[in-house]
C-alpha positions in Angstrom: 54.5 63.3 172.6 56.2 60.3 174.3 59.0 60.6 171.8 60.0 64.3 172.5 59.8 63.4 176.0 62.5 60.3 175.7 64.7 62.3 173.4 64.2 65.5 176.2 65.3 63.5 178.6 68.3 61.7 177.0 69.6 65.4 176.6 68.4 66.2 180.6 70.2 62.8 181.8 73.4 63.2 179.5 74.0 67.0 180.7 73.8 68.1 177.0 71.7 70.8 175.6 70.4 71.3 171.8 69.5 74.2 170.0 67.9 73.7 166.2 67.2 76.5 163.6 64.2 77.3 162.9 62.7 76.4 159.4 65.7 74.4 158.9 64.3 71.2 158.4 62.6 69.8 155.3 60.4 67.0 154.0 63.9 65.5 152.5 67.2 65.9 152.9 70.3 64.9 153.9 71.5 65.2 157.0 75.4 65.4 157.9 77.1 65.7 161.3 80.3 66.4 162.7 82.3 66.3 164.9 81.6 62.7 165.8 84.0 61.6 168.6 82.0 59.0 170.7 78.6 56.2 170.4 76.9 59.5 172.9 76.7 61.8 169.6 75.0 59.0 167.8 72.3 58.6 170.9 71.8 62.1 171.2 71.4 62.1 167.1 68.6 59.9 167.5 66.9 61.6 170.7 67.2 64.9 168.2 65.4 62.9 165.7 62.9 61.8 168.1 61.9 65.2 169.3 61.3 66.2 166.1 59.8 63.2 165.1 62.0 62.4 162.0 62.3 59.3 160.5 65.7 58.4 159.6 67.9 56.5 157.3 70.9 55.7 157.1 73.5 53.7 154.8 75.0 50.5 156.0 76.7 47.4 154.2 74.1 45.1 153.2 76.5 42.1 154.4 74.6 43.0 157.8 71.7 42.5 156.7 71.8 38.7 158.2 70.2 36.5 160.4 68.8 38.6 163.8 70.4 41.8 162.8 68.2 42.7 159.8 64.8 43.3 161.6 67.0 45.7 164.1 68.6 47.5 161.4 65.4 47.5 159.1 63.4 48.8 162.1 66.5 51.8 162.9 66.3 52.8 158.9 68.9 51.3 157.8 69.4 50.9 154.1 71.4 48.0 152.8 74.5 49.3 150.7 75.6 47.1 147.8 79.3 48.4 147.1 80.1 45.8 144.6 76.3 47.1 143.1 76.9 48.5 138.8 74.5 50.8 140.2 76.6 53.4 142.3 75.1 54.8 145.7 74.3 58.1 144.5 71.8 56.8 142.3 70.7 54.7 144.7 69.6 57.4 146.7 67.9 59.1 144.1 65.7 56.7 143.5 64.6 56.6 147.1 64.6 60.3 147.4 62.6 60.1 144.3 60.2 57.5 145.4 59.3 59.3 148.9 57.5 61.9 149.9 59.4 61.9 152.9 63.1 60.8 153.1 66.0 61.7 155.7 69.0 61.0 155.1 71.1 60.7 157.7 75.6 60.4 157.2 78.4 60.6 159.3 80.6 61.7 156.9 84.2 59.5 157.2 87.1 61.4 159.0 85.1 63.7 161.1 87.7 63.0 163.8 90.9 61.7 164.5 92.3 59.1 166.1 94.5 59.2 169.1 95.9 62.4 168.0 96.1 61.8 164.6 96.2 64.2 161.9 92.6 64.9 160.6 92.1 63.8 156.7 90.2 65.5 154.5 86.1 64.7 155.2 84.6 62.1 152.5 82.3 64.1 150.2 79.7 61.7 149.1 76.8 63.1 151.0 77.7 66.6 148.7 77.3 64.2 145.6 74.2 62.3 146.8 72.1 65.9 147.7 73.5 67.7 144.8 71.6 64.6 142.3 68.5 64.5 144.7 68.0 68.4 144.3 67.9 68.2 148.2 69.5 70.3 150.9 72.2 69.5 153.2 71.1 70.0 156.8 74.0 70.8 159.0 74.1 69.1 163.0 76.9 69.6 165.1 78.2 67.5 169.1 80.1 69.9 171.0 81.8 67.6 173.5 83.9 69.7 175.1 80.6 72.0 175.8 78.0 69.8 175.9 75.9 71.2 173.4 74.4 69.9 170.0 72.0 70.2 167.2 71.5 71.5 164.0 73.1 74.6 162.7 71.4 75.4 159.3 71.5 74.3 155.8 72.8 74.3 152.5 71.5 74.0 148.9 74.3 72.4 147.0 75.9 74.8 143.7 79.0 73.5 143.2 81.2 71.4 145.5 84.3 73.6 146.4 82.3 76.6 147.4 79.9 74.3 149.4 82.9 73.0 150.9 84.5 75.8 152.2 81.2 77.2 153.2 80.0 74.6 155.5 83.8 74.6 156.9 83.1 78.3 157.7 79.5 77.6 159.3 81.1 74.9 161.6 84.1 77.1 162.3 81.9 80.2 163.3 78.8 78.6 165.1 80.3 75.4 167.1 84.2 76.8 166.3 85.7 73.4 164.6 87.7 72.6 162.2 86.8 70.4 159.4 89.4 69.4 157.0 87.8 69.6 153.7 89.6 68.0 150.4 91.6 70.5 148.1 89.6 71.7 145.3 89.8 70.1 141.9 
């Protein structure tokens, strides 16, 4: 109860509201959001996640993992990230998705906004690749900035990446009306 009531009023105190789909969430997934343009979406991520009383992961280089830092990134969810592992991520996060009953996973995808005016690039697809081998659904979230408004959206079950692609471009496009640039199909 104390947790909605923190993450309610980070939204109250911020100005933002949030709206989530019903049903939407599940005992694991993974969890993409866009359009990330300040450290505010990342608080009100975690307010969201404290309303609903999810516990989160996410991925971060295990080169943090150091001295004082690794009890606060340990207690946040982070999970160390080995990219010089023989073992690539996506199986990495099988395993855990395999090993819990419960498992969140939570990615900013890269380029979900430019810089300074900069052309966007093409979003980075590995959260696609991770749910796809997990046999876990993409849950959508979205910031609205410019409106003040976030949450989650919906979800997909990943088929087959371009068509996933393009349809979660459509979602955003329709339901918070942005953009994503998504990577030619192959």
């Amino acid at each position: 109860m104390l947790k909605k009531f923190i993450g309610d009023a980070a939204f109250k105190v911020s100005g933002w509201t949030y709206k989530v789909e019903e049903n939407v969430l599940e005992d694991k997934q993974v969890i993409v959001g866009f359009e990330h343009t300040s450290m505010m979406d990342a608080v009100l991520s975690i307010a969201l996640f404290q309303i609903y009383d999810l516990k989160i992961h996410t991925l971060i280089k295990k080169e943090l993992f150091k001295g004082p830092f690794k009890p606060l990134l340990d207690a946040v969810g982070g999970i160390p990230v080995d990219r010089k592992s023989s073992k690539d991520i996506v199986s990495q996060m099988v395993e855990l998705f395999e090993k819990n009953d419960k498992f969140n996973l939570v990615i900013a995808p890269e380029a979900t906004r430019a810089k300074n005016g900069e052309e966007r690039r093409p979003i980075r697809t590995g959260f696609w690749h991770i749910a796809k081998a997990a046999n876990v659904p993409i849950v959508l979230m979205y910031a609205d900035s410019k409106n003040k408004r976030g949450g989650i959206l919906g979800k997909i079950y990943p088929t087959e990446i371009n068509h996933d692609l393009a349809l979660l471009k459509q979602l955003y496009k329709d339901n918070v009306g942005l953009d994503i640039v998504i990577p030619e199909a192959k």
